[in-house]
C-alpha positions in Angstrom: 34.4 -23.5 -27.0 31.1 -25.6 -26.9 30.6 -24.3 -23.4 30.8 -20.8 -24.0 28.6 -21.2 -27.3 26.1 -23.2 -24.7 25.9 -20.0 -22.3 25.8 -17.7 -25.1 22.5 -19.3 -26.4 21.2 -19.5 -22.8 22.4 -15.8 -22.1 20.1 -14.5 -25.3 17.3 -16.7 -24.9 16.9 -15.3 -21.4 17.1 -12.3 -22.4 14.9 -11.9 -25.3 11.9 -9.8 -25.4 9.3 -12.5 -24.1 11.5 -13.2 -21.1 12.2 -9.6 -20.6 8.5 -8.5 -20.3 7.6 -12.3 -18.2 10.0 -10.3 -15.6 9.1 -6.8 -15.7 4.9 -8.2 -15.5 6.5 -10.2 -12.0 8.0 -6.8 -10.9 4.9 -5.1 -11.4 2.7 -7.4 -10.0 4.8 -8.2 -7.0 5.1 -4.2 -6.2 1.3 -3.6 -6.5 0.6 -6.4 -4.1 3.3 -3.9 -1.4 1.4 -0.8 -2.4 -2.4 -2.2 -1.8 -0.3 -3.6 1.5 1.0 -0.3 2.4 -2.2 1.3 1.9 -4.8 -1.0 3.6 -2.2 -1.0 6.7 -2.1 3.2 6.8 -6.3 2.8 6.5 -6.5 0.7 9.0 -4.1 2.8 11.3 -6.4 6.2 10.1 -9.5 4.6 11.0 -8.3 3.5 14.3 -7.2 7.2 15.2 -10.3 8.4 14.2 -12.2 6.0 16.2 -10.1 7.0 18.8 -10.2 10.4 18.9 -14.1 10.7 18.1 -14.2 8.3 21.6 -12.0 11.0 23.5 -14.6 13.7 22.3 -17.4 11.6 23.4 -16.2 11.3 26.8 -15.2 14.3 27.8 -17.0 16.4 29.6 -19.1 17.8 28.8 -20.4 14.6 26.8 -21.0 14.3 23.5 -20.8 16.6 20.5 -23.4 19.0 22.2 -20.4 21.6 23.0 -19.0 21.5 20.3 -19.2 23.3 16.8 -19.9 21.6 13.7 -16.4 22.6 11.9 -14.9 21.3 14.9 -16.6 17.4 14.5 -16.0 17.6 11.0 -12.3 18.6 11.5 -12.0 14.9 12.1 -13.3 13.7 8.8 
């Protein structure tokens, strides 16, 4: 009987308010750390196709931009 009094006590103290919102704040704060992850790593990955394809553009012929129109370049963007 002491036993299950002892987990009983332990049960409820972990699962009072405090302890409850100590866990959700970890939650949050370990899924915002995955999100900014996510999204540096799909910046990175857009930048690198863009520097890409702006490079393909640049040298094919004819070079440069000079052929091309303006809502083309900016297609890119």
């Amino acid at each position: 009987m002491k036993v299950a009094r002892r987990i009983g006590r332990g049960l409820s103290q972990s699962l009072n308010d405090e302890s409850f919102l100590r866990f959700l704040k970890a939650i949050e704060g370990f899924v915002a750390k995955v999100l900014t992850l996510c999204l540096s790593i799909v910046i990175l990955f857009s930048l690198v196709e863009l520097v890409y394809i702006l490079g393909q553009e640049l040298l094919s012929h004819p070079y440069g931009f000079f052929n091309s129109s303006l809502l083309t370049i900016l297609v890119y963007f």
